[in-house]
C-alpha positions in Angstrom: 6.9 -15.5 2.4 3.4 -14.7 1.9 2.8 -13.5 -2.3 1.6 -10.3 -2.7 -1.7 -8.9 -3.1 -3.3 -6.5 -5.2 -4.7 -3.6 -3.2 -5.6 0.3 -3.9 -5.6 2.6 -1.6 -7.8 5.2 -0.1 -8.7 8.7 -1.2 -6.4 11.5 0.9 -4.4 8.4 2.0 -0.7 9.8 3.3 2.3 7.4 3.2 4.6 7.3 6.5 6.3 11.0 5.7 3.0 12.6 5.5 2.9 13.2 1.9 -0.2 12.3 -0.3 -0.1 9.3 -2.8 -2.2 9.0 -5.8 -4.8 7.1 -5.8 -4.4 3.4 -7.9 -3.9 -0.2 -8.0 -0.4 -1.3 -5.7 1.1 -5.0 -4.5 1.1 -5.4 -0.5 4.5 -6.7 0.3 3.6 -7.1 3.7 3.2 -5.7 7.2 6.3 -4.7 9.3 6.6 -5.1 12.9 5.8 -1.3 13.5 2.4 -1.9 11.9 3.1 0.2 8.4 1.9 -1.5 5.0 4.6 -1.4 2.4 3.1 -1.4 -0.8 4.6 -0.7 -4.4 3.3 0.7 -7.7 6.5 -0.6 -9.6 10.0 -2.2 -9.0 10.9 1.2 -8.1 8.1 3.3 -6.3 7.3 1.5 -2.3 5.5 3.5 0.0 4.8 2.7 3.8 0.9 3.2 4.5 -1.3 2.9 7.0 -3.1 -0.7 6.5 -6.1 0.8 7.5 -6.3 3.2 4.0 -5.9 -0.1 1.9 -8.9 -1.4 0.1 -8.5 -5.1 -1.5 -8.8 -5.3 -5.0 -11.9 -6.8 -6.7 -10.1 -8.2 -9.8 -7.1 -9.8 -7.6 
């Protein structure tokens, strides 16, 4: 298992329902076979996104 990563996302970035997410600082879990990024603001909050609208963190 790869550790996770601090990323932020894109402005106007859409999880995999369509719906807008805020804009903010998220851990990459990883990649699934379908080619989605799950990433997660807390224990409790994952979103699928494209990987394309995730920007790497400059204080990771």
């Amino acid at each position: 298992m790869t550790p996770s990563k601090n990323v932020a996302i894109k402005p106007d970035t859409r999880n995999h329902k369509g719906f807008f997410l805020q804009p903010g600082n998220n851990e990459l879990m990883g990649i699934d076979e379908s080619g989605w990024a799950l990433i997660c603001v807390d224990d409790s909050s994952c979103h699928y996104v494209d990987p394309d609208d995730l920007v790497t963190s400059a204080l990771s």
